[in-house]
Phi, psi and omega in degrees: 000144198268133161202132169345158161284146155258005157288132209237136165272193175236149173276337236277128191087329204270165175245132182247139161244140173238135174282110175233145148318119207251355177295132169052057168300332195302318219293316169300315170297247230298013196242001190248322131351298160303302167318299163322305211283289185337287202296346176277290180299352148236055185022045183285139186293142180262002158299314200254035150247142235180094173273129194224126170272151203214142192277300174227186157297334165315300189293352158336307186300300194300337194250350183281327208247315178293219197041285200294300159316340177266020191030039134327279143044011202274358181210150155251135132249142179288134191226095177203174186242147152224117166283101190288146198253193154289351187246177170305335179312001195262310150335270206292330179263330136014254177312308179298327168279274219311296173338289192302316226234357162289297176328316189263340175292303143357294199299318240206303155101023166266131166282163169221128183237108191299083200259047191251132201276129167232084203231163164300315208241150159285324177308304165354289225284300190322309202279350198257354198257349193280164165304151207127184175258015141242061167261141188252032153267346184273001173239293200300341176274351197264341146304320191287325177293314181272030172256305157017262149294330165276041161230325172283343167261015171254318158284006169101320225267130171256164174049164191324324186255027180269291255270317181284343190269072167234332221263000000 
């Protein structure tokens, strides 16, 4: 069975921008919900969390690298649904956010943590976006916190502000 990390970092200090995707909003509100709640609950000031609209998930990469490129900044998350449909586009936007937000995470050395939904079904994407301990917008910022901290312990660096001077 697939499961998360059970390590819990602490948010405490840090500034997050979360990205959401406004293509398949009911789904997305419940996944930037999980997420806030996570990231509140490893004890980040809900002042220094920064919710930002994005048109679909293709754009997640471009606003994921401003995001990262401005040292707001120490961590994004990424927030979207992709439904697969009759055509192939499910695919192709798919492939193009992870590919884009592997990438700017790689470029800038921020974390970006891919919280983009890949489903068959829209019921899929609702269960995975409702409140609980599986909502993947609440496992993705809490990825994004303990990359955080393992990328500051890997450069020597302590506290709230290394994660911006990297960039």
């Amino acid at each position: 069975m697939k499961q998360p990390p059970r390590e819990r970092a602490s948010a405490r200090g840090l500034r997050v921008a979360i990205l959401r995707s406004l293509f398949n909003r009911p789904v997305t509100d419940g996944l930037v919900e999980g997420a806030q709640g996570a990231l509140v609950e490893l004890g980040a000031d809900p002042r220094r969390i920064a919710v930002f609209d994005v048109p679909g998930a293709f754009e997640l990469p471009v606003a994921a690298r401003a995001a990262a490129l401005s040292r707001r900044f120490d961590a994004v998350v990424a927030l979207g649904a992709v439904i697969r449909g009759d055509t192939d586009h499910y695919e192709h936007v798919a492939r193009e956010a992870a590919a884009g937000l592997a990438a700017v995470a790689r470029e800038t050395l921020v974390p970006v943590s891919f919280g983009v939904l890949t489903v068959r079904k829209a019921e899929q994407a609702e269960r995975r976006a409702a409140p609980g301990p599986e909502n993947k917008g609440a496992e993705a910022a809490r990825a994004a916190v303990l990359l955080v901290h393992t990328l500051r312990a890997l450069s020597g660096r302590r506290g709230p502000r290394a994660a911006r001077r990297r960039a």
